[in-house]
C-alpha positions as CSV (number, residue, x, y, z in Angstrom):
1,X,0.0,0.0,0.0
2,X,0.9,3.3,-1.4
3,X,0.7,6.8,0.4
4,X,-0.1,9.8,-1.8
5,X,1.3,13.2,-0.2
6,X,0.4,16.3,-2.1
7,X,2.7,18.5,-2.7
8,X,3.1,21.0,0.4
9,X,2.5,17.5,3.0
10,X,6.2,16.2,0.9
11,X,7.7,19.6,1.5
12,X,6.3,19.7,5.0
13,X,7.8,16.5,6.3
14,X,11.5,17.5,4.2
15,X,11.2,20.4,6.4
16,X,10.6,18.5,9.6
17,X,13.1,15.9,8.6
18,X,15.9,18.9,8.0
19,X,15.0,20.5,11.3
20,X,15.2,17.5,12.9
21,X,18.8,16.5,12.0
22,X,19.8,19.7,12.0
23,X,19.2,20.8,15.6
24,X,20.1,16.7,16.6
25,X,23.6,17.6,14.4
26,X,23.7,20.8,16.8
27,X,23.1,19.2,19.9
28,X,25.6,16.6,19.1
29,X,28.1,19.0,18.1
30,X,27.7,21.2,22.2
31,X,27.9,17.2,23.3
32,X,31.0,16.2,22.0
33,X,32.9,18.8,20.2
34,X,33.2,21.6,22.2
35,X,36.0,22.5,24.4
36,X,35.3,20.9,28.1
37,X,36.9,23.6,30.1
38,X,34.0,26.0,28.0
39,X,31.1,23.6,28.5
40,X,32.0,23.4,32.8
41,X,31.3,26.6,32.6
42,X,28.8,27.5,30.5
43,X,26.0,25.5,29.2
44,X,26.1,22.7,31.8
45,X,27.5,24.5,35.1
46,X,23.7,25.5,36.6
47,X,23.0,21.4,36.4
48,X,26.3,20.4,37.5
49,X,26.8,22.8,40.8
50,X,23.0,21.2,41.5
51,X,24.4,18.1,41.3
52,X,27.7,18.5,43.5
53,X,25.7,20.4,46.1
54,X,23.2,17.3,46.4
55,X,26.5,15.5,46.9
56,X,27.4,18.0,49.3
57,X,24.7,17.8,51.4
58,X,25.2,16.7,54.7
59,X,20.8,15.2,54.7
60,X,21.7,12.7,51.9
61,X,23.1,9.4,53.2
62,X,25.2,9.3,49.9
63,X,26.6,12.3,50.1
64,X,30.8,12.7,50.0
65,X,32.4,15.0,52.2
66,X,35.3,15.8,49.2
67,X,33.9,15.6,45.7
68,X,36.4,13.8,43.4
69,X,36.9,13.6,40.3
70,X,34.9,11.1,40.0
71,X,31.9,12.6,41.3
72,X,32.7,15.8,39.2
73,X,32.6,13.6,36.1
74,X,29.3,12.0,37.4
75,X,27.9,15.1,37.2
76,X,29.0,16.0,34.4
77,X,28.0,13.4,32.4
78,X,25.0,13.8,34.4
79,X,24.2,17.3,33.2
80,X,25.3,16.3,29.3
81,X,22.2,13.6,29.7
82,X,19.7,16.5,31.0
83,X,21.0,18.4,27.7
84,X,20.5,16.2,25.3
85,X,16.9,15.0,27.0
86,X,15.8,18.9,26.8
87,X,16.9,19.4,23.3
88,X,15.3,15.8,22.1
89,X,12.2,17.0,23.9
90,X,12.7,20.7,22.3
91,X,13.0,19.6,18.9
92,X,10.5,17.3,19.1
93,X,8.0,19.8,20.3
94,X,8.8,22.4,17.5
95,X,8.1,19.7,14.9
96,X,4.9,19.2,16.2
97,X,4.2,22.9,16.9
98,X,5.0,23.6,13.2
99,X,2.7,20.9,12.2
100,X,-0.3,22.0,14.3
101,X,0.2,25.9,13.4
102,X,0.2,24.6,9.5
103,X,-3.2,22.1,10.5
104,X,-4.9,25.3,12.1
105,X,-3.3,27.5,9.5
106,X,-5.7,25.1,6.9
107,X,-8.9,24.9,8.9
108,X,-9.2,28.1,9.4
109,X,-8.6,29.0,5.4
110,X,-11.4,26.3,4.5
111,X,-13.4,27.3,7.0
112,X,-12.7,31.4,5.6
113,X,-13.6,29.8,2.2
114,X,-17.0,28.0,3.6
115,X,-18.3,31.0,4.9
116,X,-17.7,33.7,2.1
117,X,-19.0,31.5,-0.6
């Protein structure tokens, strides 16, 4: 079985596909290619400190008096995952923003059309 698309549906889902893997290519690019000493202190730093204070804290039973390396690389790695989770979700969400807008977009124009004729 066969789907037909018209015309602007094949140019709609191009468009979500490029977005898509551009902003994946993007987030994949602050993930891995930047330099690390810019990253610790930029993008990263509000979800890292939050997790070394947590490990900080005198309340949690797991908590370390001296954070090592160790548990500075946890949460780093830590704060890389909560990234890439909020840009998945992000770009996911514009996708289907951009479809709804272009759905409303096309009931309101044949509803425009229904009601002038």
């Amino acid at each position: 079985m066969r789907i037909k698309l018209n015309g602007y549906q094949g140019i709609g889902i191009l468009v979500s596909v490029i977005w898509f893997i551009g902003v994946a290519g993007y987030t994949g690019y602050i993930l891995y290619n930047e330099k690390q000493d810019d990253v610790l202190y930029g993008r990263f730093a509000e979800v890292r400190s939050l997790c070394e204070q947590s490990v900080k804290d005198s309340l949690n039973p797991n908590a370390e008096l001296d954070p090592s390396i160790l548990v500075r690389k946890r949460c780093f790695n830590e704060a890389r995952s909560s990234f890439a989770k909020n840009m998945l979700a992000i770009n996911f969400g514009t996708v289907v923003f951009g479809w709804l807008v272009v759905w409303l977009g096309i009931v309101i124009t044949r509803w425009i059309r229904r009601v002038s004729v």
